[in-house]
N, CA and C atoms as a LAMMPS dump frame, in Angstrom:
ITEM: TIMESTEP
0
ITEM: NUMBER OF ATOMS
567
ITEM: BOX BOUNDS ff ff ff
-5.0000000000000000e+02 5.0000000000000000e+02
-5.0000000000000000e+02 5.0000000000000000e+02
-5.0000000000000000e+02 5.0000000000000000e+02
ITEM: ATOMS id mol type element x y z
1 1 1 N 73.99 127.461 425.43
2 1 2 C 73.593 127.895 424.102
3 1 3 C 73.391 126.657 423.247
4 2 1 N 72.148 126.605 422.52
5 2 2 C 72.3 125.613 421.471
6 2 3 C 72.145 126.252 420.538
7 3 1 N 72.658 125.338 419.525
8 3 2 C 72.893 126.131 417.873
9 3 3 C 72.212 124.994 416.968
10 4 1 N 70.946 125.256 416.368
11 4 2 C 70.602 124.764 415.571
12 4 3 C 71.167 124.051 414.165
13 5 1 N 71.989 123.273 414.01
14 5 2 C 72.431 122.605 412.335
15 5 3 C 71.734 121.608 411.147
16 6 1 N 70.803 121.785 411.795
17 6 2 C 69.51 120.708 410.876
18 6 3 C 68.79 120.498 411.697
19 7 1 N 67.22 120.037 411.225
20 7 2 C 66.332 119.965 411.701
21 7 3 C 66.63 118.056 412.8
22 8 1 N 66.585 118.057 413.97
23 8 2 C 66.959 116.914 415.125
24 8 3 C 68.427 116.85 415.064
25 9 1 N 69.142 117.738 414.503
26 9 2 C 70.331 117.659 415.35
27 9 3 C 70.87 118.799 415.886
28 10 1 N 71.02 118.417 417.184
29 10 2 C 71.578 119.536 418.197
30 10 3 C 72.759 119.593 419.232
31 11 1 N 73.473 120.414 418.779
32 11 2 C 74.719 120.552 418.896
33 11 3 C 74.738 121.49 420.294
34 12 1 N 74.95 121.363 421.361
35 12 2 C 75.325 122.267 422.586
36 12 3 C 76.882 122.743 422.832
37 13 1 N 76.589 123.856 423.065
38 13 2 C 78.259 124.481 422.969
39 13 3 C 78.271 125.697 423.95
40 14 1 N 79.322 125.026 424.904
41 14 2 C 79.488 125.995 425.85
42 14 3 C 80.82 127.389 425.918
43 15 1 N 80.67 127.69 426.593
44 15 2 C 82.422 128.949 426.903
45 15 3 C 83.21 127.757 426.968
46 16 1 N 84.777 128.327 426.453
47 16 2 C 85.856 127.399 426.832
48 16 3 C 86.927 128.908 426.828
49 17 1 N 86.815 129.762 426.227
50 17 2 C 87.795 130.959 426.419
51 17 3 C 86.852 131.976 426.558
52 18 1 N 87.328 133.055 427.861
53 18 2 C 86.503 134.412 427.655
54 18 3 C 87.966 135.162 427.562
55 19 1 N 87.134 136.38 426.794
56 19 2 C 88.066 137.71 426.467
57 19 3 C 89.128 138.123 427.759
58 20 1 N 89.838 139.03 427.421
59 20 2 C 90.916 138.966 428.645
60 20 3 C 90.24 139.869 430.068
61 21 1 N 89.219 140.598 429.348
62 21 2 C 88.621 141.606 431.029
63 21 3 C 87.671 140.716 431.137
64 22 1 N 87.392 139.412 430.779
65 22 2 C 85.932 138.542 430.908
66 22 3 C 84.555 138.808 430.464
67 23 1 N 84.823 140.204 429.587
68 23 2 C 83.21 140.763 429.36
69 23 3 C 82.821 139.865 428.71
70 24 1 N 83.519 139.175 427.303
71 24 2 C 82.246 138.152 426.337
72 24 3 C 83.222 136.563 426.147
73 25 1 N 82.512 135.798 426.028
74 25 2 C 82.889 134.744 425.182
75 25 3 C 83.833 134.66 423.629
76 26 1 N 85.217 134.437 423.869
77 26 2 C 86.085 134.439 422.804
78 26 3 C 86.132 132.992 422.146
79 27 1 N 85.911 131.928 422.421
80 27 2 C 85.875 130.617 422.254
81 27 3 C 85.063 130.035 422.714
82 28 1 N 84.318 128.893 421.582
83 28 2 C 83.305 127.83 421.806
84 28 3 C 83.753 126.81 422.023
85 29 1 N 83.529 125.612 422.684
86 29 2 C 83.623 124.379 423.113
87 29 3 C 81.938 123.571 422.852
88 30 1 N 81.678 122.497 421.435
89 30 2 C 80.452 122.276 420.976
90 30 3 C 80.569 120.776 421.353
91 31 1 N 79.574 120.39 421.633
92 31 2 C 79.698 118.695 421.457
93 31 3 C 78.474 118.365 421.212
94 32 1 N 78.183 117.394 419.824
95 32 2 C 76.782 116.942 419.309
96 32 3 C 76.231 115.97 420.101
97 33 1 N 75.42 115.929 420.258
98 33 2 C 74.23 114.868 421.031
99 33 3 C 73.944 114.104 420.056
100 34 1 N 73.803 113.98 418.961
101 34 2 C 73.196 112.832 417.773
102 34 3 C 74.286 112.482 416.32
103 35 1 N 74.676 111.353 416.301
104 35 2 C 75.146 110.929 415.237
105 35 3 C 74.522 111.205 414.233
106 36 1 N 75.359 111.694 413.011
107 36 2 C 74.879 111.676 411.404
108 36 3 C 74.552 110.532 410.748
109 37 1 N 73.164 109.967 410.497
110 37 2 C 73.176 108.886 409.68
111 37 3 C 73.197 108.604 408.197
112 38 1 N 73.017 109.233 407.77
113 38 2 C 73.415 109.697 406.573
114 38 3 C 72.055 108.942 405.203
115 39 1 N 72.884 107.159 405.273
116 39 2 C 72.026 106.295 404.322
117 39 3 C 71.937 105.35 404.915
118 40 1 N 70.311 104.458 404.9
119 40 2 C 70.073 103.177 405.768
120 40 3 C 71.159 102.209 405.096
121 41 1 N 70.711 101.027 405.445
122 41 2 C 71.714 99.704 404.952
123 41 3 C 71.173 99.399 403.568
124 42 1 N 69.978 99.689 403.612
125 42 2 C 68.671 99.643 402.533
126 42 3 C 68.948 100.301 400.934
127 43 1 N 69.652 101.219 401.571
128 43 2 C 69.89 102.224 400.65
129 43 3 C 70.505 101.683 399.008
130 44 1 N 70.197 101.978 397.723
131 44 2 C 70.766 101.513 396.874
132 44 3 C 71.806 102.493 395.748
133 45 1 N 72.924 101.886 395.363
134 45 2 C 73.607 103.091 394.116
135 45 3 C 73.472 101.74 393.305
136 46 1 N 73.666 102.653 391.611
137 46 2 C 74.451 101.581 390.402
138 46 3 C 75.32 101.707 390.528
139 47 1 N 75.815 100.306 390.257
140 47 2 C 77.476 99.507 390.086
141 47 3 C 77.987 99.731 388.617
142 48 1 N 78.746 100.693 388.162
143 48 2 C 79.343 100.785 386.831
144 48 3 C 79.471 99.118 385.906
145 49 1 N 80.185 98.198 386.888
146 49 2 C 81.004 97.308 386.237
147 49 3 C 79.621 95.827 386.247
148 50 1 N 78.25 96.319 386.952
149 50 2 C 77.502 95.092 386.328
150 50 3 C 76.153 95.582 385.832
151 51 1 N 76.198 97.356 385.978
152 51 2 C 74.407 98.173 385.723
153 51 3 C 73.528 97.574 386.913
154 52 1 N 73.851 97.433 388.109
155 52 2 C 72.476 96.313 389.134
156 52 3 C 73.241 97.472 390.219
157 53 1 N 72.318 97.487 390.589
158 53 2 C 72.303 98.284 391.792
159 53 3 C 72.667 97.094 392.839
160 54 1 N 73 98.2 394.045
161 54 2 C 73.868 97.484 395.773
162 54 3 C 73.318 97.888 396.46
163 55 1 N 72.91 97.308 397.671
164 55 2 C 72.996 98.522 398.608
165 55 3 C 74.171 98.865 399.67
166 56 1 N 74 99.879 400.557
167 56 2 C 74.975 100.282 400.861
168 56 3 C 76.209 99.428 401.617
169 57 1 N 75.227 98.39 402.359
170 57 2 C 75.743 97.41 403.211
171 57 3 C 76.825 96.461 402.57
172 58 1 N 76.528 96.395 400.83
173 58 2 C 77.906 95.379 400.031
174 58 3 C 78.471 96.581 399.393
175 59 1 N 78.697 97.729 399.314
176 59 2 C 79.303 98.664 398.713
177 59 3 C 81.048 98.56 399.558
178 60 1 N 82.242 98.444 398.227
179 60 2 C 83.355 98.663 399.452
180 60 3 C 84.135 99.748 398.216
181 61 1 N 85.055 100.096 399.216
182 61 2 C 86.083 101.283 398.652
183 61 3 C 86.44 100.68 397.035
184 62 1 N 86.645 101.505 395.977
185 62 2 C 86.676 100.819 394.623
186 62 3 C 85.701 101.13 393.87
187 63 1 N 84.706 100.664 394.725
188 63 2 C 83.695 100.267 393.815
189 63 3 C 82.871 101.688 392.783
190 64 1 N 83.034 101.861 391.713
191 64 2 C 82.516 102.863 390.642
192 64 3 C 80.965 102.659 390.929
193 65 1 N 80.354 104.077 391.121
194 65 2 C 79.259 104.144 391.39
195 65 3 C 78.375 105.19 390.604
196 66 1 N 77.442 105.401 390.005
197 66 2 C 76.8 106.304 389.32
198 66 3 C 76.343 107.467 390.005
199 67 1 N 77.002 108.643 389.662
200 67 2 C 77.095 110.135 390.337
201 67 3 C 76.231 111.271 389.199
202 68 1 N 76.075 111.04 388.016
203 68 2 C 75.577 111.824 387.435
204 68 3 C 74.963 111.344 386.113
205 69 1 N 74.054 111.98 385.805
206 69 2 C 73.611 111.647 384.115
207 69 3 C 73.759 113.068 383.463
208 70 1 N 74.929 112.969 382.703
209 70 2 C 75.356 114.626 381.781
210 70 3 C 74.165 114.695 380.461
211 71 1 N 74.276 116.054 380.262
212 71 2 C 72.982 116.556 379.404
213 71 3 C 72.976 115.273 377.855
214 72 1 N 74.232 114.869 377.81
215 72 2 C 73.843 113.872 376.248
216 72 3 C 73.333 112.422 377.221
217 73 1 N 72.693 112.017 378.281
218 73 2 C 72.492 110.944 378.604
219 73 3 C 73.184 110.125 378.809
220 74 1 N 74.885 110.652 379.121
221 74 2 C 75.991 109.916 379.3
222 74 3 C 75.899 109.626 381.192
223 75 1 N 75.908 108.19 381.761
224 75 2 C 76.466 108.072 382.988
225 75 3 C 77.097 108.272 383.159
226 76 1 N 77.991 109.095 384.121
227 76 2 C 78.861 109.126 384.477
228 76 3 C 79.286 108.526 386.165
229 77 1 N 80.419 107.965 386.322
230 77 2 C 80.751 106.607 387.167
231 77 3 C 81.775 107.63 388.286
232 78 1 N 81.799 107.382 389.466
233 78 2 C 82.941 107.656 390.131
234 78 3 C 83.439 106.524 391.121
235 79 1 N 84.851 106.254 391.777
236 79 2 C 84.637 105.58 392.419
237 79 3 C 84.52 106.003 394.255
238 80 1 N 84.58 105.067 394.939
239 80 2 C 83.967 105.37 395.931
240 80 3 C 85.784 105.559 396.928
241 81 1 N 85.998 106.443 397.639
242 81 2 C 87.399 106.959 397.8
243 81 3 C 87.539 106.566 398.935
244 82 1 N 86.869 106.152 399.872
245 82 2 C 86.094 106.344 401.351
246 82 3 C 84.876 106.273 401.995
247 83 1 N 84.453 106.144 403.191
248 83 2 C 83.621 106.234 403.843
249 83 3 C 83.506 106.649 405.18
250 84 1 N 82.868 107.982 404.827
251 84 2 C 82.588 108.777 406.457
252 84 3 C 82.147 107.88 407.525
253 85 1 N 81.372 106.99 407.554
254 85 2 C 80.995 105.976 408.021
255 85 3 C 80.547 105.101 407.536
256 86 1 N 80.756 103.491 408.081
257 86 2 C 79.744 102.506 407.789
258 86 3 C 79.361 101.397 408.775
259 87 1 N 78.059 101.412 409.004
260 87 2 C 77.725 100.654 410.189
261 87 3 C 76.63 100.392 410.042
262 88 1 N 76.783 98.652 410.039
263 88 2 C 75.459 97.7 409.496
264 88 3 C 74.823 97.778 410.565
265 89 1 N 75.062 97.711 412.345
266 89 2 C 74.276 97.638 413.443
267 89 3 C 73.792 98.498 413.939
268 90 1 N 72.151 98.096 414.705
269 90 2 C 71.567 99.438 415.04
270 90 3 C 70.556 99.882 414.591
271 91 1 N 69.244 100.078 414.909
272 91 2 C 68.473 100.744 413.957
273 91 3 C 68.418 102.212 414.48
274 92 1 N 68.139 103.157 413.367
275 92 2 C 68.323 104.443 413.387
276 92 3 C 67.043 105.431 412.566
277 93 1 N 66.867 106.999 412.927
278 93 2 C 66.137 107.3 412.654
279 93 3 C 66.195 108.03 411.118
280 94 1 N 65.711 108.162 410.097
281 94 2 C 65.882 108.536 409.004
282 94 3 C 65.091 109.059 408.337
283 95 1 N 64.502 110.116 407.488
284 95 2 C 63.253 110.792 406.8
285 95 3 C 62.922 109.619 405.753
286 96 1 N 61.746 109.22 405.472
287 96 2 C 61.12 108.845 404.123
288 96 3 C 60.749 109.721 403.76
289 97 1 N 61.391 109.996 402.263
290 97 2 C 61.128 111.068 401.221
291 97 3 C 60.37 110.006 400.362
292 98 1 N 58.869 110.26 399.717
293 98 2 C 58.317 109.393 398.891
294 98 3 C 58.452 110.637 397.52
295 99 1 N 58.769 110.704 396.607
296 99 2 C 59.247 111.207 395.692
297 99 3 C 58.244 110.895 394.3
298 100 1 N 57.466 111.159 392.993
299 100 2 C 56.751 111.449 392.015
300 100 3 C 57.255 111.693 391.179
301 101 1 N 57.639 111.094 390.16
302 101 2 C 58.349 111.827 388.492
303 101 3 C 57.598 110.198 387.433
304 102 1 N 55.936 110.213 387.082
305 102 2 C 55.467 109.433 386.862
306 102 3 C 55.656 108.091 387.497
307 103 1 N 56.837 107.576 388.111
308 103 2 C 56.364 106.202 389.189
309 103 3 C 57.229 107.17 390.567
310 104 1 N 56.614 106.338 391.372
311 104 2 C 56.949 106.582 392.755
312 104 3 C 58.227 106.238 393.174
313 105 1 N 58.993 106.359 393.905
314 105 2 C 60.228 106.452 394.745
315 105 3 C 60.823 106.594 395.674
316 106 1 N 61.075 106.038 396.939
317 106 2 C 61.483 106.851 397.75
318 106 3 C 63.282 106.643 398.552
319 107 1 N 62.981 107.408 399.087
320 107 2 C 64.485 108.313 399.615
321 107 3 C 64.293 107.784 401.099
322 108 1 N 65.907 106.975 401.647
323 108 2 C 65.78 107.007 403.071
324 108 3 C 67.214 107.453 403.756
325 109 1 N 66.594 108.922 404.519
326 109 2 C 68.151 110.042 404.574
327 109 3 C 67.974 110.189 406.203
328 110 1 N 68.945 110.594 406.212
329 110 2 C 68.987 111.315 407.492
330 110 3 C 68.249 113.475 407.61
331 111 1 N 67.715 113.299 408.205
332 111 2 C 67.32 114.842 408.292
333 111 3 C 68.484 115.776 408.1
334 112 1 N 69.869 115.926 408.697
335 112 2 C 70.605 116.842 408.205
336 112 3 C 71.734 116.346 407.059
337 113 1 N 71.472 115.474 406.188
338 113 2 C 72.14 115.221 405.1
339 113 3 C 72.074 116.287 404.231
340 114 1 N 72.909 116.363 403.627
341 114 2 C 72.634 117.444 401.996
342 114 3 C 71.775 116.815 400.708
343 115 1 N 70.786 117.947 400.138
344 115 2 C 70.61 117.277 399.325
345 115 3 C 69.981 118.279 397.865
346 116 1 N 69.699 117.924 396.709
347 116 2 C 69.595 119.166 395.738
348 116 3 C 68.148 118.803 395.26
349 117 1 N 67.445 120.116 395.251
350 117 2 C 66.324 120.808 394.528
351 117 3 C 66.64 120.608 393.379
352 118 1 N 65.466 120.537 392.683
353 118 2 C 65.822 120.142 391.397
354 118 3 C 66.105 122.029 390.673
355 119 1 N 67.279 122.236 389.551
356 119 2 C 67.069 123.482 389.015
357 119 3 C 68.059 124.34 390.297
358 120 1 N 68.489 123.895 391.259
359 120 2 C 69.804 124.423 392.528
360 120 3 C 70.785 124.191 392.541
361 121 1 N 72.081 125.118 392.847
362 121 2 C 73.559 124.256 392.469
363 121 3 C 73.635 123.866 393.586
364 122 1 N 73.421 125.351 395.313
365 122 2 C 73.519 124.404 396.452
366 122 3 C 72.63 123.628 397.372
367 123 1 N 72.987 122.678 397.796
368 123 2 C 72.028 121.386 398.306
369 123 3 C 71.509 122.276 399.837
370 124 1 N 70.242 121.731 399.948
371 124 2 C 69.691 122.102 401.837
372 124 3 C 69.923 120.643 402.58
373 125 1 N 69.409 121.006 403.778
374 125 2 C 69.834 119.496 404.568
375 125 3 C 67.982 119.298 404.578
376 126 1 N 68.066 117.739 404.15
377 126 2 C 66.574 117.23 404.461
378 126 3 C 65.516 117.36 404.887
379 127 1 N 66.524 117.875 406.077
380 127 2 C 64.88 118.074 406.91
381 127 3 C 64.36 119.449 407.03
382 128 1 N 65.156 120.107 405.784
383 128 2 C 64.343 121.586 405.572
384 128 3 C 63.282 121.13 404.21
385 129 1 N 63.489 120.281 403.633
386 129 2 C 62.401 120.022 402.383
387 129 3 C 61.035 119.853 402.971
388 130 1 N 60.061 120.27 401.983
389 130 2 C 58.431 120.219 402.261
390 130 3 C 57.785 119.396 400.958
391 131 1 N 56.528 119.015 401.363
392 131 2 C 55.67 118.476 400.439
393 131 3 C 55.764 119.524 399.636
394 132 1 N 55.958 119.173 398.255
395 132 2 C 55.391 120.022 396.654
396 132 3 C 57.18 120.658 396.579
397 133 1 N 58.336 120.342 397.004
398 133 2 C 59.253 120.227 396.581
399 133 3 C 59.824 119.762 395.708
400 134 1 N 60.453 119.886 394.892
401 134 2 C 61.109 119.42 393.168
402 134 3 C 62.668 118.862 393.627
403 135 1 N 63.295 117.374 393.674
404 135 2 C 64.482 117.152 393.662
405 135 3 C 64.901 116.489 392.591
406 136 1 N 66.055 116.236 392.168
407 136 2 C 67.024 116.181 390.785
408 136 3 C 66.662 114.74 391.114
409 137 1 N 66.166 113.88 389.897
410 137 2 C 65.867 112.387 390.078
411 137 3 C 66.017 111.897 388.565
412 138 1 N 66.435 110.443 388.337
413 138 2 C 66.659 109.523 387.221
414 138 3 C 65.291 109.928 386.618
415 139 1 N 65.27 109.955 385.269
416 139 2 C 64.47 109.841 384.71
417 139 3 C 63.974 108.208 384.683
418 140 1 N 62.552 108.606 384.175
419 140 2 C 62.231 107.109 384.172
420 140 3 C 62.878 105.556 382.903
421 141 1 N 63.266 106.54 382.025
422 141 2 C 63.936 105.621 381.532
423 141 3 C 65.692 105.59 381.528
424 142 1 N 65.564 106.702 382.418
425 142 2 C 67.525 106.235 382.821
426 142 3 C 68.683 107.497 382.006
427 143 1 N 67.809 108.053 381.101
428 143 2 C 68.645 108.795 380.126
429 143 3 C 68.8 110.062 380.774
430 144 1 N 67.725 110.707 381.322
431 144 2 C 68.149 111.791 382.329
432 144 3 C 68.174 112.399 383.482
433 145 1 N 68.252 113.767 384.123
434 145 2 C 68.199 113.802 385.291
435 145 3 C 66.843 114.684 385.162
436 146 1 N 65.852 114.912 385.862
437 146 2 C 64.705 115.801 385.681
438 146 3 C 63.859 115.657 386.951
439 147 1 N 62.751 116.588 387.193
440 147 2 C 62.042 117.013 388.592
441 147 3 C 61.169 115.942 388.942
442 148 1 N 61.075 115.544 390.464
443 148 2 C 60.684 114.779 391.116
444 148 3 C 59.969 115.533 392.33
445 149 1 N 58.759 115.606 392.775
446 149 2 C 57.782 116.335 393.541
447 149 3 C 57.674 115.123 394.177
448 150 1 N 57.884 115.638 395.576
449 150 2 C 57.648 115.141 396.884
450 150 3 C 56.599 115.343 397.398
451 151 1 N 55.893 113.755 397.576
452 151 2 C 54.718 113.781 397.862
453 151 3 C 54.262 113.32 399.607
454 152 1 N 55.461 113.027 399.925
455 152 2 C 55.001 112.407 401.496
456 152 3 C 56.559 112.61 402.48
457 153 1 N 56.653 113.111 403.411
458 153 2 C 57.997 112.649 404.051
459 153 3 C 57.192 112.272 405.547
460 154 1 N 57.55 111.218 406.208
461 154 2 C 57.578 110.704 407.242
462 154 3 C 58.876 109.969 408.265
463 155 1 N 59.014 109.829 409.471
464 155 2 C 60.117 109.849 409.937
465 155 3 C 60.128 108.209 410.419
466 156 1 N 61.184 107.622 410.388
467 156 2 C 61.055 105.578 410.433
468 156 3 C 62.415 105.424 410.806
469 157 1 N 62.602 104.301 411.018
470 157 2 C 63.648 103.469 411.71
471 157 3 C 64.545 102.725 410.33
472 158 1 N 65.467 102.554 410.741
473 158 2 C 65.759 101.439 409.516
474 158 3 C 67.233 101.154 410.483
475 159 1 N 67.458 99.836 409.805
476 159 2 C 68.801 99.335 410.06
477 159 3 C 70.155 100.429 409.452
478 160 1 N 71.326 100.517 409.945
479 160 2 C 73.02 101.028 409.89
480 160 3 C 72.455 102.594 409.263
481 161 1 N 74.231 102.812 409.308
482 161 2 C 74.298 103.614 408.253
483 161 3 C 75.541 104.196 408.089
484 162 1 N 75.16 104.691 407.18
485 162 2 C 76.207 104.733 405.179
486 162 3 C 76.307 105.91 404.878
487 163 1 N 77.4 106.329 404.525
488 163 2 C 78.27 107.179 403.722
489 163 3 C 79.585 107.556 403.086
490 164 1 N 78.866 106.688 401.581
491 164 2 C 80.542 107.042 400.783
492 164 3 C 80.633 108.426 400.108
493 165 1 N 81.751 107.923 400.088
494 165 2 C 82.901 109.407 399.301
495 165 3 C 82.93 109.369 398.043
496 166 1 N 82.565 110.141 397.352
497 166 2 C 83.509 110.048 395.388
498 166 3 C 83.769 111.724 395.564
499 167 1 N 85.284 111.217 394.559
500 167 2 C 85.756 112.97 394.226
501 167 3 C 84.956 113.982 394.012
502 168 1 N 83.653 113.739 393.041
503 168 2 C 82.959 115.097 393.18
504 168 3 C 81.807 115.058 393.652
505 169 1 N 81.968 114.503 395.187
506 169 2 C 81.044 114.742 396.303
507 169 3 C 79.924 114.854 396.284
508 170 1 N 78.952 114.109 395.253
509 170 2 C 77.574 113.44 395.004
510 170 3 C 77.783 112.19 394.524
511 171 1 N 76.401 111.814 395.051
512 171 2 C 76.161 110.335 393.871
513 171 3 C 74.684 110.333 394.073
514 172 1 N 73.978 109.125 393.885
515 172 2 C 72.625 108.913 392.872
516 172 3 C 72.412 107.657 394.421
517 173 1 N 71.465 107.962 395.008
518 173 2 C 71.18 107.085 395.961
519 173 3 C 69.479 106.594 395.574
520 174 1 N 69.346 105.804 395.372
521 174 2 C 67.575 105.22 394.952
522 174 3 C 67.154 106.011 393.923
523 175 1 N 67.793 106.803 393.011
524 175 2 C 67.402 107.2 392.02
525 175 3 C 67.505 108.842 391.96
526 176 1 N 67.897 109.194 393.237
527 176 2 C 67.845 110.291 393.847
528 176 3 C 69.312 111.122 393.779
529 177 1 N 69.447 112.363 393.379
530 177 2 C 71.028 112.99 393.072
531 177 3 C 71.017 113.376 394.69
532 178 1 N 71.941 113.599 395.495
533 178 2 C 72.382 113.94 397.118
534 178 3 C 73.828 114.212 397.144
535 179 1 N 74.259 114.463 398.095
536 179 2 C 75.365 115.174 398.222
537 179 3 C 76.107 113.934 398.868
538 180 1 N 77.348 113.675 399.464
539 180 2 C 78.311 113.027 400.007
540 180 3 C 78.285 113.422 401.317
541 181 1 N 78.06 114.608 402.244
542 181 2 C 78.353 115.567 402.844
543 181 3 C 76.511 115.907 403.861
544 182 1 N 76.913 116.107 405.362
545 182 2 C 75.791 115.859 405.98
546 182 3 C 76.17 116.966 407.474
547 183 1 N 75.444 117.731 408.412
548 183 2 C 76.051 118.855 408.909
549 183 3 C 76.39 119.967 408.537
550 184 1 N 76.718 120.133 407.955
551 184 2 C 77.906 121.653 407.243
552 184 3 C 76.573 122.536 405.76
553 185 1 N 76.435 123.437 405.902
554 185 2 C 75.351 123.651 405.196
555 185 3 C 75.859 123.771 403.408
556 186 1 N 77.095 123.81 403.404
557 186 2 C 77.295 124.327 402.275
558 186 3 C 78.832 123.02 402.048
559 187 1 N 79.097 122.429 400.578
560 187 2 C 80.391 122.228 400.504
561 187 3 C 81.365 122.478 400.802
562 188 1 N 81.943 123.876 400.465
563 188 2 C 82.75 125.353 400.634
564 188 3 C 82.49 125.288 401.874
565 189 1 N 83.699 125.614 402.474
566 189 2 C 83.763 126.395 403.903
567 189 3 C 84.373 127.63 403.979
């Protein structure tokens, strides 16, 4: 049996318990074939304590990172608690999201990462987004969060990959709002 969890990752999962007369399968036994990559090395957040963006590759635990812009144009900072992973070696496969909100932008994710529609509370994984899609993006002058139409996604290589933690499980990656969280379709379990 395979079980679909995002678009290129596939998870195979066999019997490990049947029922006691053997008619059905009581227990799964799954094991993934493809690592989560989450964010290239490339990838950039803002640094609270200098306004200059990092990318992911000098990012370490501590470090306050920009997770939201609230409706008065206030940043708001979290810090980084953890990391699901981080690994500079390797190149890996990742979606280019080229993104539109008067200048161009783009996004370099992994296909089953989480991520939010603009105007959605819950995030889809990447590689369900289409051209003429709306995601939650910096305004162009920084003060807010507002719609960004996706104009191109193509699939590329890039060096490592990245994923930090902040308590409320988003942050702002290239300009882009995304989730913390990659696999699992929903936060909530």
């Amino acid at each position: 049996v395979a079980a679909d969890v995002g678009d290129s990752y596939d998870t195979t999962c066999v019997c490990a318990e049947t029922s006691p007369n053997g008619a059905f399968c009581s227990a799964f036994k799954c094991q993934s074939n493809q690592v989560t990559h989450c964010f290239s090395s490339d990838s950039t957040v803002e640094i609270k304590s200098t306004k200059e963006y990092k990318s992911m590759n000098e990012l370490k635990i501590g470090d306050e990172i920009l997770v939201n812009i609230n409706k008065d144009g206030q940043r708001v900072y979290e810090p980084i608690y953890s990391f699901i992973h981080a690994n500079s070696n390797g190149t890996y496969e990742y979606l280019k999201i080229l993104i539109e909100n008067n200048l161009q932008r783009s996004l370099i994710i992994s296909s089953n990462h989480l991520i939010y529609r603009y105007n959605e509370i819950n995030p889809i994984f990447a590689g369900h987004l289409k051209i003429g899609d709306q995601l939650q993006v910096i305004s162009n002058d920084g003060s807010s969060i507002q719609a960004g139409s996706i104009i191109n996604i193509k699939l590329i290589k890039s060096q490592g990959y990245y994923a930090p933690l902040t308590p409320c499980g988003k942050l702002i990656v290239d300009g882009i709002i995304v989730s913390n969280y990659a696999t699992v379709a929903h936060h909530q379990l």
